[in-house]
mmJSON file of the N, C-alpha and C atoms, coordinates in Angstrom:
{"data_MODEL":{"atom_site":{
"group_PDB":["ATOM","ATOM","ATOM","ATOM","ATOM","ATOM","ATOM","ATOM","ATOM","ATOM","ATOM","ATOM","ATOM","ATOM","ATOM","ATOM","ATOM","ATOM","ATOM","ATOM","ATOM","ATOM","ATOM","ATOM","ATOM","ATOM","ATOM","ATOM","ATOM","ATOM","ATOM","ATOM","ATOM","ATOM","ATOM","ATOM","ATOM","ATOM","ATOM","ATOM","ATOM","ATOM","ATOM","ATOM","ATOM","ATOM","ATOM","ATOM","ATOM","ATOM","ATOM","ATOM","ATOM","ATOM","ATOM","ATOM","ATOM","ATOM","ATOM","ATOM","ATOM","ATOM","ATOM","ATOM","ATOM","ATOM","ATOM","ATOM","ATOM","ATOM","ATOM","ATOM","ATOM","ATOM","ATOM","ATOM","ATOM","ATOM","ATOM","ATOM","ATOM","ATOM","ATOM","ATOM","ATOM","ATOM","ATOM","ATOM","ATOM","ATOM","ATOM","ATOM","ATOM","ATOM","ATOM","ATOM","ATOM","ATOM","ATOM","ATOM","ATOM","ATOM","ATOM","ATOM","ATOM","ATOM","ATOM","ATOM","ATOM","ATOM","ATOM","ATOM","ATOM","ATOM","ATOM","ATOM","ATOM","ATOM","ATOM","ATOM","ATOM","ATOM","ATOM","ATOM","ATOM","ATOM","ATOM","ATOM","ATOM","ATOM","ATOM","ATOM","ATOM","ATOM","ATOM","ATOM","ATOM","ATOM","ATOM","ATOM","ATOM","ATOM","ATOM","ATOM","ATOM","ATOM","ATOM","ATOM","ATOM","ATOM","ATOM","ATOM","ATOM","ATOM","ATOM","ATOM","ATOM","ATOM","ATOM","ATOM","ATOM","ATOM","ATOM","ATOM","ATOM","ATOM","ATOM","ATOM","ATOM","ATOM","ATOM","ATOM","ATOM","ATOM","ATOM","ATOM","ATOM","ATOM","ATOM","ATOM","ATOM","ATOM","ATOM","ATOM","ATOM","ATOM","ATOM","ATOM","ATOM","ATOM","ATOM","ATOM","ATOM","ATOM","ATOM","ATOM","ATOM","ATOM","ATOM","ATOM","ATOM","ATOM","ATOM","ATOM","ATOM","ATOM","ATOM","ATOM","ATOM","ATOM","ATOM","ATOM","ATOM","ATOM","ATOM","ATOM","ATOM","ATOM","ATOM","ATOM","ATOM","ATOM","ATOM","ATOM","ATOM"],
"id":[1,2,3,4,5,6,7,8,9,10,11,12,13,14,15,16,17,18,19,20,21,22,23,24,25,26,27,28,29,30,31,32,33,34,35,36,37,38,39,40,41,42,43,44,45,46,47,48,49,50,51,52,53,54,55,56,57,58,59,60,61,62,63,64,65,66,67,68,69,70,71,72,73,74,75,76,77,78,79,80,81,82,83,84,85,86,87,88,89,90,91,92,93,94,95,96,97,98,99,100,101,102,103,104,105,106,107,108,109,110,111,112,113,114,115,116,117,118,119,120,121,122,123,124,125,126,127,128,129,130,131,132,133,134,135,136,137,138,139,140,141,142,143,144,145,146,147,148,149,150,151,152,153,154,155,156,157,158,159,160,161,162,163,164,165,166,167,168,169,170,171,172,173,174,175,176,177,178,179,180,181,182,183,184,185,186,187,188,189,190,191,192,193,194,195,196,197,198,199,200,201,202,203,204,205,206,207,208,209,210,211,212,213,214,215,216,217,218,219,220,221,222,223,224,225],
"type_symbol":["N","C","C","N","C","C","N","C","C","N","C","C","N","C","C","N","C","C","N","C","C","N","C","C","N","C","C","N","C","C","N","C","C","N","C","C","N","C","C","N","C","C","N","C","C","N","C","C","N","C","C","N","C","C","N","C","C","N","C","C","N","C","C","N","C","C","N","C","C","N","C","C","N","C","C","N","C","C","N","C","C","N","C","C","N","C","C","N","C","C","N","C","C","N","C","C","N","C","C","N","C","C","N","C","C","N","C","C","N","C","C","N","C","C","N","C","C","N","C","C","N","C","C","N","C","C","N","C","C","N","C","C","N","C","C","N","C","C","N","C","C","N","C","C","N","C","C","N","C","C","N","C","C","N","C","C","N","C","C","N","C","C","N","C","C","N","C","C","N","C","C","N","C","C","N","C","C","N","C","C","N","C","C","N","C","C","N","C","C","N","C","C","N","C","C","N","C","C","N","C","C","N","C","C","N","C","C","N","C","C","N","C","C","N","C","C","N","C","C","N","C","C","N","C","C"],
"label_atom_id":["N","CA","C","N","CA","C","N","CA","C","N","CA","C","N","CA","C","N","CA","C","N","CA","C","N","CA","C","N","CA","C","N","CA","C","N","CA","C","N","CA","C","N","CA","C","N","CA","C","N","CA","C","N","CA","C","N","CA","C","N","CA","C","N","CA","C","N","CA","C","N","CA","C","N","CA","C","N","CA","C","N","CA","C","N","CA","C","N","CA","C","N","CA","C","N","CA","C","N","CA","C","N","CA","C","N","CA","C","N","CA","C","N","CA","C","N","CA","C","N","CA","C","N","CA","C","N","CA","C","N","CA","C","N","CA","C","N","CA","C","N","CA","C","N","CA","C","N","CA","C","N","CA","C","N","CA","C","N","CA","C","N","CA","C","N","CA","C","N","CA","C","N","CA","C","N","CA","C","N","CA","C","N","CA","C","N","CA","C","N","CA","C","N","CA","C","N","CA","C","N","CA","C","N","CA","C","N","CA","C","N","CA","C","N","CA","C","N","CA","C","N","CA","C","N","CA","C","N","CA","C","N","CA","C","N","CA","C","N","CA","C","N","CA","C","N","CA","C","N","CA","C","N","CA","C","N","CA","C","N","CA","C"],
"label_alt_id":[null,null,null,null,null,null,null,null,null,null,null,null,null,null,null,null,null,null,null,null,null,null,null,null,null,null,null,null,null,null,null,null,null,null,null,null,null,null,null,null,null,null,null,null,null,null,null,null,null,null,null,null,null,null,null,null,null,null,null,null,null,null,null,null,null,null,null,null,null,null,null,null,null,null,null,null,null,null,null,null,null,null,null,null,null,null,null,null,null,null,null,null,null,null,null,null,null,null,null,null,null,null,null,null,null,null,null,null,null,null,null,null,null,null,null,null,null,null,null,null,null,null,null,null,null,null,null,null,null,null,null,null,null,null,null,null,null,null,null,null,null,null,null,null,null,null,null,null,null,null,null,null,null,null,null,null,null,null,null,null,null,null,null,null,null,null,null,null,null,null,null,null,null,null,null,null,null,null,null,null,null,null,null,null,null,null,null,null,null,null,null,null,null,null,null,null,null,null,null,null,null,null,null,null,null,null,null,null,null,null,null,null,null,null,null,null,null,null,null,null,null,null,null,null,null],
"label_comp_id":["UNK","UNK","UNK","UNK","UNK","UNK","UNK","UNK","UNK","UNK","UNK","UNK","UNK","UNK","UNK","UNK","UNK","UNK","UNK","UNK","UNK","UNK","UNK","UNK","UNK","UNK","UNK","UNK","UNK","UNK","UNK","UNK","UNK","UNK","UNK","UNK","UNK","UNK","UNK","UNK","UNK","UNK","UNK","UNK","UNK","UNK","UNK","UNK","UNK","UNK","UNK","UNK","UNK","UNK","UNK","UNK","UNK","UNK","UNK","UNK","UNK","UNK","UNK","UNK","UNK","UNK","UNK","UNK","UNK","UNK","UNK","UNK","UNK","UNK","UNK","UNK","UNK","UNK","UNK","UNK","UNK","UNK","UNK","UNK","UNK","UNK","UNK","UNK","UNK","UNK","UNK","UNK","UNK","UNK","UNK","UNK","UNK","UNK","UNK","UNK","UNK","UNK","UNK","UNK","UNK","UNK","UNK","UNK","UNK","UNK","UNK","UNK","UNK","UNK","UNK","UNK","UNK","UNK","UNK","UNK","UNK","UNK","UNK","UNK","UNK","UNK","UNK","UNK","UNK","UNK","UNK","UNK","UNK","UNK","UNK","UNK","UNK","UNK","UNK","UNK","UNK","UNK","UNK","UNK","UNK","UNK","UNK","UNK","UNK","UNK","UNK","UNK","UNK","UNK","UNK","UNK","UNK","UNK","UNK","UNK","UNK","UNK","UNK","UNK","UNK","UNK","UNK","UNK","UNK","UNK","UNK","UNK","UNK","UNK","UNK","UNK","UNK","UNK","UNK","UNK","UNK","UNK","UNK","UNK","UNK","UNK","UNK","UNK","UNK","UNK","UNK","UNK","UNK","UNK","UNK","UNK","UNK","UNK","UNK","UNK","UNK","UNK","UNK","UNK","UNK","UNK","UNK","UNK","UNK","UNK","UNK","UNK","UNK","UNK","UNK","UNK","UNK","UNK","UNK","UNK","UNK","UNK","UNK","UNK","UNK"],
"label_asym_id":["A","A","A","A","A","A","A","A","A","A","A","A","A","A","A","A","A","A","A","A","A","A","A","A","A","A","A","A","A","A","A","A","A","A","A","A","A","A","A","A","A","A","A","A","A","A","A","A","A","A","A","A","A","A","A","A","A","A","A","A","A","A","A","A","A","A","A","A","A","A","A","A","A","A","A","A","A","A","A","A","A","A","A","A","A","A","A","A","A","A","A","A","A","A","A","A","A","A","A","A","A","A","A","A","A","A","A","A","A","A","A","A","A","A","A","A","A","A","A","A","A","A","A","A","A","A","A","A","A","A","A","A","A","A","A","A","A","A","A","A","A","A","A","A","A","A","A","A","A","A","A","A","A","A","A","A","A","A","A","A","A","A","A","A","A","A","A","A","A","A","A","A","A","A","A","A","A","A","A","A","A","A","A","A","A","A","A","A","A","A","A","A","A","A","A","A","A","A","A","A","A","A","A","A","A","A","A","A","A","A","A","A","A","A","A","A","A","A","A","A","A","A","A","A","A"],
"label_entity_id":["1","1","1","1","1","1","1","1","1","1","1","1","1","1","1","1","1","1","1","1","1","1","1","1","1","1","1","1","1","1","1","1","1","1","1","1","1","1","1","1","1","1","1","1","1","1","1","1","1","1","1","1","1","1","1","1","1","1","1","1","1","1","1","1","1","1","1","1","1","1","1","1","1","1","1","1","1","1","1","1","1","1","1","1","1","1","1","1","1","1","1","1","1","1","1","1","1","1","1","1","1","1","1","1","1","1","1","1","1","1","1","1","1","1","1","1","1","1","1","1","1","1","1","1","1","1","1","1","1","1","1","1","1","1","1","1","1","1","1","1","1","1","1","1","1","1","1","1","1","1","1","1","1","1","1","1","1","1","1","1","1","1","1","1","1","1","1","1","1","1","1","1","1","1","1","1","1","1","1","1","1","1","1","1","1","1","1","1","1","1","1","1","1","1","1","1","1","1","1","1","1","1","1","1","1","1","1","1","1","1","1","1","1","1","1","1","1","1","1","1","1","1","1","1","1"],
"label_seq_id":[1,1,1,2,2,2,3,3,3,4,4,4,5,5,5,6,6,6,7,7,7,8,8,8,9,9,9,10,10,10,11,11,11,12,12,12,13,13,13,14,14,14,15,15,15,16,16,16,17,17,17,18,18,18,19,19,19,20,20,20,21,21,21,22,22,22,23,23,23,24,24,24,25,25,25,26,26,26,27,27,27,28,28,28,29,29,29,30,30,30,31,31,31,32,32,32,33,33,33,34,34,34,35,35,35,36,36,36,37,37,37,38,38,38,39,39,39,40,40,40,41,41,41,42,42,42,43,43,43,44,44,44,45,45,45,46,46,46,47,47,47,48,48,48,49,49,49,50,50,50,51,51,51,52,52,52,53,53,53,54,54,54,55,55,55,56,56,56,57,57,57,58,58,58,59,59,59,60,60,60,61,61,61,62,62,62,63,63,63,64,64,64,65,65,65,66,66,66,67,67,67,68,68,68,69,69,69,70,70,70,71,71,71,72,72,72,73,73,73,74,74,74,75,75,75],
"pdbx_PDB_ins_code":[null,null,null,null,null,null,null,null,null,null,null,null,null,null,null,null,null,null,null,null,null,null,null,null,null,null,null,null,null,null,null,null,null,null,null,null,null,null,null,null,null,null,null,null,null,null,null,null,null,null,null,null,null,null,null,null,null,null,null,null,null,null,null,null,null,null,null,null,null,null,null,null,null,null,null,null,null,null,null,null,null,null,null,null,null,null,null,null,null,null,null,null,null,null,null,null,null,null,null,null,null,null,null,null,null,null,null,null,null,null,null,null,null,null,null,null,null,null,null,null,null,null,null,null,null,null,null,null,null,null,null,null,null,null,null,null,null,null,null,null,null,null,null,null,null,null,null,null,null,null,null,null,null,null,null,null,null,null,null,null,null,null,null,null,null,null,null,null,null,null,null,null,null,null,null,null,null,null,null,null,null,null,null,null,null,null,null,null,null,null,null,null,null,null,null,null,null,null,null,null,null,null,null,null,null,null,null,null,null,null,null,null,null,null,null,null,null,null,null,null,null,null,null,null,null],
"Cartn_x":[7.332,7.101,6.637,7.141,6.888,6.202,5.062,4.752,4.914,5.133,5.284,4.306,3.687,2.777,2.841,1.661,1.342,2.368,2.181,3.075,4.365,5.218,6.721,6.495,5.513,5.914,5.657,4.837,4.714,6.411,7.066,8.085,8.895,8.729,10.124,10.921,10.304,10.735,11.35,10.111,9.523,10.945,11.279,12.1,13.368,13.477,15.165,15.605,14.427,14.748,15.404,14.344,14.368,16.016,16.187,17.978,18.548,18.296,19.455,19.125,18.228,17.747,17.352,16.086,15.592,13.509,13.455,12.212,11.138,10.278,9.152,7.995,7.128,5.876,4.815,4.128,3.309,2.106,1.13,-0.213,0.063,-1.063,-1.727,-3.096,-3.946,-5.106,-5.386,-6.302,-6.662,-5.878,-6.022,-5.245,-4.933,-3.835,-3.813,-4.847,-5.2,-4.812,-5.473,-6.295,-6.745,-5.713,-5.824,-4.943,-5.208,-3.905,-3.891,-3.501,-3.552,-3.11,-2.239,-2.762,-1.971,-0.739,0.522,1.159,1.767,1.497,2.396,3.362,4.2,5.889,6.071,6.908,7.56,8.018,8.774,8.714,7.578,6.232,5.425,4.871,4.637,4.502,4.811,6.669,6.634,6.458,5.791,4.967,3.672,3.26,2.298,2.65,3.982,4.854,4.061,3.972,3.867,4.538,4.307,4.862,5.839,5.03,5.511,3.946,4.363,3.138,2.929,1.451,1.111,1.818,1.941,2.678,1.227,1.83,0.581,-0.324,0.763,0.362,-0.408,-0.328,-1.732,-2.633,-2.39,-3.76,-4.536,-3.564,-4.673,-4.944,-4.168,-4.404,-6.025,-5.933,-7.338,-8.573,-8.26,-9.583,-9.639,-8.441,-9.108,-10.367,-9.953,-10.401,-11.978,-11.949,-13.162,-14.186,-13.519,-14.526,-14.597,-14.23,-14.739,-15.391,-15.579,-16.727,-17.67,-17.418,-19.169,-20.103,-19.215,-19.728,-20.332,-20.152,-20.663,-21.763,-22.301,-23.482,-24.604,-25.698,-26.874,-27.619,-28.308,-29.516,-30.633],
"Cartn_y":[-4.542,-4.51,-3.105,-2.449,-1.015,-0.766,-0.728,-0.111,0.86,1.026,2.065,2.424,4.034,4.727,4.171,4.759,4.935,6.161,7.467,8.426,7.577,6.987,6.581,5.607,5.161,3.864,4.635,5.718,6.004,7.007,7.739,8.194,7.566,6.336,5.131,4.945,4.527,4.247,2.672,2.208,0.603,0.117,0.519,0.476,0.748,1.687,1.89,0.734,0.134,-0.646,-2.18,-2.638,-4.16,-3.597,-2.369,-2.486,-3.02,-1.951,-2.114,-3.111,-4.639,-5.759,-6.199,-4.612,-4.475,-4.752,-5.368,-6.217,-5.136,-4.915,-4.687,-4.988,-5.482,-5.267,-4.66,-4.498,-2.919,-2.956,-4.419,-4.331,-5.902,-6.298,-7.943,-7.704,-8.887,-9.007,-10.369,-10.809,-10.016,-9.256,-8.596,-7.884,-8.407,-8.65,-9.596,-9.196,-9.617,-10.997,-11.783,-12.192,-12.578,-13.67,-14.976,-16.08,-16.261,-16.51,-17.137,-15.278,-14.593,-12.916,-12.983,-12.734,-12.781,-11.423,-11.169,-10.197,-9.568,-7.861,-7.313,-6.824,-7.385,-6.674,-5.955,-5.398,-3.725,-5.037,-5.847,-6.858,-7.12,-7.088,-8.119,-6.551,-5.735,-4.228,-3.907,-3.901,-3.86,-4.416,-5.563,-6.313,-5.557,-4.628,-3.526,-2.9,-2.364,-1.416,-2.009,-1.046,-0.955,-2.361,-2.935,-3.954,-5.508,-5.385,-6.448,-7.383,-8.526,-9.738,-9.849,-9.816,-9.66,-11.391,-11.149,-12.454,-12.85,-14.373,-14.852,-14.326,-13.544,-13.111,-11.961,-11.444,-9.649,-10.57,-12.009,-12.058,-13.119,-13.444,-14.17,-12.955,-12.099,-10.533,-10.191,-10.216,-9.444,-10.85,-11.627,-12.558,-12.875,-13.119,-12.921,-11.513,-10.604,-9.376,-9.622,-9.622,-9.726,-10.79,-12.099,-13.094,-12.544,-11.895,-11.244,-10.118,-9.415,-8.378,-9.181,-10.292,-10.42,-11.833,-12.372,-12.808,-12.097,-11.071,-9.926,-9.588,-9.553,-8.828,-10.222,-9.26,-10.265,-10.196,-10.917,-10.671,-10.976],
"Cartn_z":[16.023,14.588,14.202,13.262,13.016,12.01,11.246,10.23,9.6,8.04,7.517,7.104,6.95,6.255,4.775,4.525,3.015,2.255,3.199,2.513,2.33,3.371,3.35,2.206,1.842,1.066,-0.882,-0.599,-1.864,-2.223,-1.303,-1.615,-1.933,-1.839,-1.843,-1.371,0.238,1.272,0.909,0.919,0.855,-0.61,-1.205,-2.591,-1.668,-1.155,-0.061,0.591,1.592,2.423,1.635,0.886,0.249,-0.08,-1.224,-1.673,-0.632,0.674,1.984,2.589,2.333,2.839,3.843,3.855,5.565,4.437,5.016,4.778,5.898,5.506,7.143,6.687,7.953,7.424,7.202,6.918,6.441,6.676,6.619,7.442,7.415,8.216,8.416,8.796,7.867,7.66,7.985,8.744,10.073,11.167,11.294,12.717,13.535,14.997,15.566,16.74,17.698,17.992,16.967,15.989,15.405,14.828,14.492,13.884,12.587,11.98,10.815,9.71,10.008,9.647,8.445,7.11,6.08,6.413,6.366,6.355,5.125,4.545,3.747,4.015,3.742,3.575,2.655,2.71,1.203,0.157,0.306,-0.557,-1.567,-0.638,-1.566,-2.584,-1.214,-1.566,-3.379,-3.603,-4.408,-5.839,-5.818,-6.856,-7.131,-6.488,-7.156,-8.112,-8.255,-9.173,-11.068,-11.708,-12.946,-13.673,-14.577,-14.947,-14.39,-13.389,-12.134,-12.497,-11.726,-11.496,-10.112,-9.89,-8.361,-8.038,-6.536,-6.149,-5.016,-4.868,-3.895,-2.616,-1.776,-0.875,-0.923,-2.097,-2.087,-2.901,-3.48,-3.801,-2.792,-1.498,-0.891,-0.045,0.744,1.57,1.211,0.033,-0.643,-0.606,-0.938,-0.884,0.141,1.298,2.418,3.106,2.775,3.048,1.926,1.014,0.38,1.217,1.297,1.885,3.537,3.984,5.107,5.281,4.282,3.858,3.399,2.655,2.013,3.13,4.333,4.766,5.597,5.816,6.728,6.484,4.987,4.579,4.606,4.528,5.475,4.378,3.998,2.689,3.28],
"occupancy":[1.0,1.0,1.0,1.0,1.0,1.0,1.0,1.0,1.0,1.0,1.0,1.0,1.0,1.0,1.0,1.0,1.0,1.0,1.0,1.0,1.0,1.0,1.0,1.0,1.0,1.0,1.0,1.0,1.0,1.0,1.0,1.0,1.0,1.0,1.0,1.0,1.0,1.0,1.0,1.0,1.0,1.0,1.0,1.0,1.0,1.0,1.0,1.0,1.0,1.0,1.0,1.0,1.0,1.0,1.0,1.0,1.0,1.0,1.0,1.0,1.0,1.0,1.0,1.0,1.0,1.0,1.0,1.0,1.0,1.0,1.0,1.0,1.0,1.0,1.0,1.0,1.0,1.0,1.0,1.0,1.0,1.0,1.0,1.0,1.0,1.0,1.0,1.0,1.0,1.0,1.0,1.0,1.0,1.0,1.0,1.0,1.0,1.0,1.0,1.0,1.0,1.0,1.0,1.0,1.0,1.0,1.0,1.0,1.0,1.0,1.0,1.0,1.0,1.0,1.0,1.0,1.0,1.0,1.0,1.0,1.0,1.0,1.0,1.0,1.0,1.0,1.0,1.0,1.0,1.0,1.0,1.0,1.0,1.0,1.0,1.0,1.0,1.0,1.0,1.0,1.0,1.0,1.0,1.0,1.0,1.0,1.0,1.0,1.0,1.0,1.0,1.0,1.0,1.0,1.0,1.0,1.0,1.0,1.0,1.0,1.0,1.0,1.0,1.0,1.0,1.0,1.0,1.0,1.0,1.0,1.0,1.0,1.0,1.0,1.0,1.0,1.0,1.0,1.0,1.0,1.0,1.0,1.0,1.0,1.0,1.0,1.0,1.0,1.0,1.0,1.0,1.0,1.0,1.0,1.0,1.0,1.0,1.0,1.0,1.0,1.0,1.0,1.0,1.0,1.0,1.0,1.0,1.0,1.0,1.0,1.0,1.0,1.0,1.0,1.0,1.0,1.0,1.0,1.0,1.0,1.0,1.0,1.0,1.0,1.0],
"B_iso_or_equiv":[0.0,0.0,0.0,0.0,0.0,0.0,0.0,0.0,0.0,0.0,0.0,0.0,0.0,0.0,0.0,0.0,0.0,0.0,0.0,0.0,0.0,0.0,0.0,0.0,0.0,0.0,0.0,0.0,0.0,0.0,0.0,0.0,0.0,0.0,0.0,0.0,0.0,0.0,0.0,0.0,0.0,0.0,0.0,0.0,0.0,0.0,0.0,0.0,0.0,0.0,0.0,0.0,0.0,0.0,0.0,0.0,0.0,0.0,0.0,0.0,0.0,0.0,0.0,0.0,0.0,0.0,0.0,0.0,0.0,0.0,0.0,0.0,0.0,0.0,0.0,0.0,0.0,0.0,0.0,0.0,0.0,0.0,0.0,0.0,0.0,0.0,0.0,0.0,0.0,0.0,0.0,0.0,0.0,0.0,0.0,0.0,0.0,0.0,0.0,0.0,0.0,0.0,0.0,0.0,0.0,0.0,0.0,0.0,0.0,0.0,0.0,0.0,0.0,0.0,0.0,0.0,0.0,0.0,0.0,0.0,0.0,0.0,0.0,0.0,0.0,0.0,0.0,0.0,0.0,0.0,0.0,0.0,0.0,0.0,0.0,0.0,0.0,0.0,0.0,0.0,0.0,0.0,0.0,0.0,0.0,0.0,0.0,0.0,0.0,0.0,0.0,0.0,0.0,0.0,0.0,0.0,0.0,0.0,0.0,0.0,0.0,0.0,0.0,0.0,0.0,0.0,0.0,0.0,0.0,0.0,0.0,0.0,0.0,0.0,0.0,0.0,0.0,0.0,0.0,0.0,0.0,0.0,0.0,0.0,0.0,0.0,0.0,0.0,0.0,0.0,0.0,0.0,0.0,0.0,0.0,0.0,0.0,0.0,0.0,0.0,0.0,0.0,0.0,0.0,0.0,0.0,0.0,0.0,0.0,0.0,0.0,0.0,0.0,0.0,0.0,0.0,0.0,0.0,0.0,0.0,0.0,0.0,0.0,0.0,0.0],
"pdbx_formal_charge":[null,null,null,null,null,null,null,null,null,null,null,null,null,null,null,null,null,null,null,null,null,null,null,null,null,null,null,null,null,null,null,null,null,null,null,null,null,null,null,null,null,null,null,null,null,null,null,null,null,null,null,null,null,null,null,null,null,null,null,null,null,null,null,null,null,null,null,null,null,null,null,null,null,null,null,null,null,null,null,null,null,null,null,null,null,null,null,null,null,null,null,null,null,null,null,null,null,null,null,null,null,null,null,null,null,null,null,null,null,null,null,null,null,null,null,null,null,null,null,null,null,null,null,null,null,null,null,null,null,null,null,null,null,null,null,null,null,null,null,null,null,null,null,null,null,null,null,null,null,null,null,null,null,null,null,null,null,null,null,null,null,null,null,null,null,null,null,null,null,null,null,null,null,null,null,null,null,null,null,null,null,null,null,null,null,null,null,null,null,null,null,null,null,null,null,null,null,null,null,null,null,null,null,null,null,null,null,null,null,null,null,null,null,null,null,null,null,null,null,null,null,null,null,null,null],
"auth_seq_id":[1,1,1,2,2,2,3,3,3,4,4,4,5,5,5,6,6,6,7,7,7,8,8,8,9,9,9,10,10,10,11,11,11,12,12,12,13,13,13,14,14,14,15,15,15,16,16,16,17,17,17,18,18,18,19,19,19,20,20,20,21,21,21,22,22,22,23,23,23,24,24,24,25,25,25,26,26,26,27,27,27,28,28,28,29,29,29,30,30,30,31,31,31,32,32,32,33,33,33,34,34,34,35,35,35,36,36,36,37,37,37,38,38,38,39,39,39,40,40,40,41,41,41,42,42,42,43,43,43,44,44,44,45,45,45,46,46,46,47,47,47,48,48,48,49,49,49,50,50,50,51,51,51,52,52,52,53,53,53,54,54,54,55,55,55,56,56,56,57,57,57,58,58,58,59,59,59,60,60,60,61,61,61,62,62,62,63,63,63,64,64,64,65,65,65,66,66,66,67,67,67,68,68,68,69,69,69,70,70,70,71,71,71,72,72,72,73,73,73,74,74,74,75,75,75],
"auth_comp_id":["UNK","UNK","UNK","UNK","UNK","UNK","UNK","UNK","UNK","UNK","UNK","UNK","UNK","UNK","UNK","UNK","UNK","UNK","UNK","UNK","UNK","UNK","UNK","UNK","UNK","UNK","UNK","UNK","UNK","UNK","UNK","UNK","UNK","UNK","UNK","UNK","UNK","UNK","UNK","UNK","UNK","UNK","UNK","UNK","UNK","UNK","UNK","UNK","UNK","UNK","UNK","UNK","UNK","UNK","UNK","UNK","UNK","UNK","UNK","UNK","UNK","UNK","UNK","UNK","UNK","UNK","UNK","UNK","UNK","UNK","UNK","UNK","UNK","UNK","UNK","UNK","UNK","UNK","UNK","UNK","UNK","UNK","UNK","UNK","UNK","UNK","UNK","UNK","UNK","UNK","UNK","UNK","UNK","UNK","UNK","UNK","UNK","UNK","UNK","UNK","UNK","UNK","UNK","UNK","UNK","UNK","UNK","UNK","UNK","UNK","UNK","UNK","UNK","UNK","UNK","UNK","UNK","UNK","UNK","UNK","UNK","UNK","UNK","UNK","UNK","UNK","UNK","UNK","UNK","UNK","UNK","UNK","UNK","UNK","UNK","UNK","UNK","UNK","UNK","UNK","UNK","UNK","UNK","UNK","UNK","UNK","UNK","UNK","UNK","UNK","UNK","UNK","UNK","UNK","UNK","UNK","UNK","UNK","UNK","UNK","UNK","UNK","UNK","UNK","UNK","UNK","UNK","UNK","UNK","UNK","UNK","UNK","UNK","UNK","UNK","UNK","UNK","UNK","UNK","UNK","UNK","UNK","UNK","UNK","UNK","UNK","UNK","UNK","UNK","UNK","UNK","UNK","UNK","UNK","UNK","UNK","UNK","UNK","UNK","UNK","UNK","UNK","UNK","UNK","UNK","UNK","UNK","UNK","UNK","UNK","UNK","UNK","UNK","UNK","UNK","UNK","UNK","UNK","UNK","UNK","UNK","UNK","UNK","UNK","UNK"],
"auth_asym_id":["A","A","A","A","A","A","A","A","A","A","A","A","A","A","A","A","A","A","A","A","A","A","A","A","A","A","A","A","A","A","A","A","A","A","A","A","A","A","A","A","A","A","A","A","A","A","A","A","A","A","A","A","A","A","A","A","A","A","A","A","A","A","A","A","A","A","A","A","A","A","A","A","A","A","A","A","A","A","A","A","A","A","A","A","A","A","A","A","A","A","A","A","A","A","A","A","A","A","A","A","A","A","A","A","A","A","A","A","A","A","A","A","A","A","A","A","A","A","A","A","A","A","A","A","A","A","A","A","A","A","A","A","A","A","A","A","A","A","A","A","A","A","A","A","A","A","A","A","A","A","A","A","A","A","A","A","A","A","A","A","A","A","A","A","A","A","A","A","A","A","A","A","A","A","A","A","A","A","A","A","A","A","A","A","A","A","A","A","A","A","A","A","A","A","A","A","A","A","A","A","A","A","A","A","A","A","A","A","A","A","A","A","A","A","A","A","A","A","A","A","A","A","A","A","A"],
"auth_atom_id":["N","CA","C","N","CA","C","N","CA","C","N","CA","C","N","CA","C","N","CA","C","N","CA","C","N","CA","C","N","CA","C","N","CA","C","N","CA","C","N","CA","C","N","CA","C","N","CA","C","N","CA","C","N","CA","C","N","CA","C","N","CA","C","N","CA","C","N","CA","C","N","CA","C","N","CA","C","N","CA","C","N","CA","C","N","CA","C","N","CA","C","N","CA","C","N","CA","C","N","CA","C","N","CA","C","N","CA","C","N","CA","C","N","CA","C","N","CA","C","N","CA","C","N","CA","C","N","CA","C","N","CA","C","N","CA","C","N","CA","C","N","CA","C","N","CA","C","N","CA","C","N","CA","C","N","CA","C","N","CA","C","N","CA","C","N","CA","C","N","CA","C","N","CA","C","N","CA","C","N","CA","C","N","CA","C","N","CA","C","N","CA","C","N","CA","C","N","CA","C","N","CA","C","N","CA","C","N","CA","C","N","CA","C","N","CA","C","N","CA","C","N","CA","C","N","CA","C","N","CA","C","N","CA","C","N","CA","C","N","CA","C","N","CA","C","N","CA","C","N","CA","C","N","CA","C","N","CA","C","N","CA","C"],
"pdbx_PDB_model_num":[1,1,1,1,1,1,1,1,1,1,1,1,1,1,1,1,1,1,1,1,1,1,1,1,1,1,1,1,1,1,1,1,1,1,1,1,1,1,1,1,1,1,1,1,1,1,1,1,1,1,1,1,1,1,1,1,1,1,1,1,1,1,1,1,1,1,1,1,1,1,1,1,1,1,1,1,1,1,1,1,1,1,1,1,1,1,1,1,1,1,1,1,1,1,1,1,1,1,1,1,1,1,1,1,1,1,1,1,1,1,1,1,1,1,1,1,1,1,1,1,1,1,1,1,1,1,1,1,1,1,1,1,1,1,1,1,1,1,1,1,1,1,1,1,1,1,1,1,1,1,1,1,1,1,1,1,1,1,1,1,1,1,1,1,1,1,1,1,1,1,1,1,1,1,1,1,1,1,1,1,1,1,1,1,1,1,1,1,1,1,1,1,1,1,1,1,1,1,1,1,1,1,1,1,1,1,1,1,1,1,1,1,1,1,1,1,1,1,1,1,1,1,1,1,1]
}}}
């Protein structure tokens, strides 16, 4: 599985591939070995773009990632 940078994806890499219907994925949260690893693809990637609607998977990516920062913190 290959990841793409941030640079490749801001040049419009991530926009090349989906045309030519090459999908990749770009991070997973949690990391493996870790189970259950939400994954971003350039797909979901480009639902960031300006006038797009975030799709399910960057908004569970992120609340996963949030509820694992704040269980972290100790009061």
């Amino acid at each position: 599985m290959q990841s793409l940078s941030r640079r490749e994806l801001q040049m419009g890499t991530a926009a090349n591939l989906n045309i030519n219907g090459g999908i990749q994925t770009i991070t997973v949260y949690p990391p493996p070995p870790a189970k259950g690893g939400i994954a971003i693809n350039t797909e979901d990637y480009l639902c960031l773009g300006e006038d797009q609607f975030l799709n399910d998977v960057i908004i569970d990516f992120f609340l996963s990632k949030i509820f694992d920062i704040g269980s972290s913190i100790r009061i």
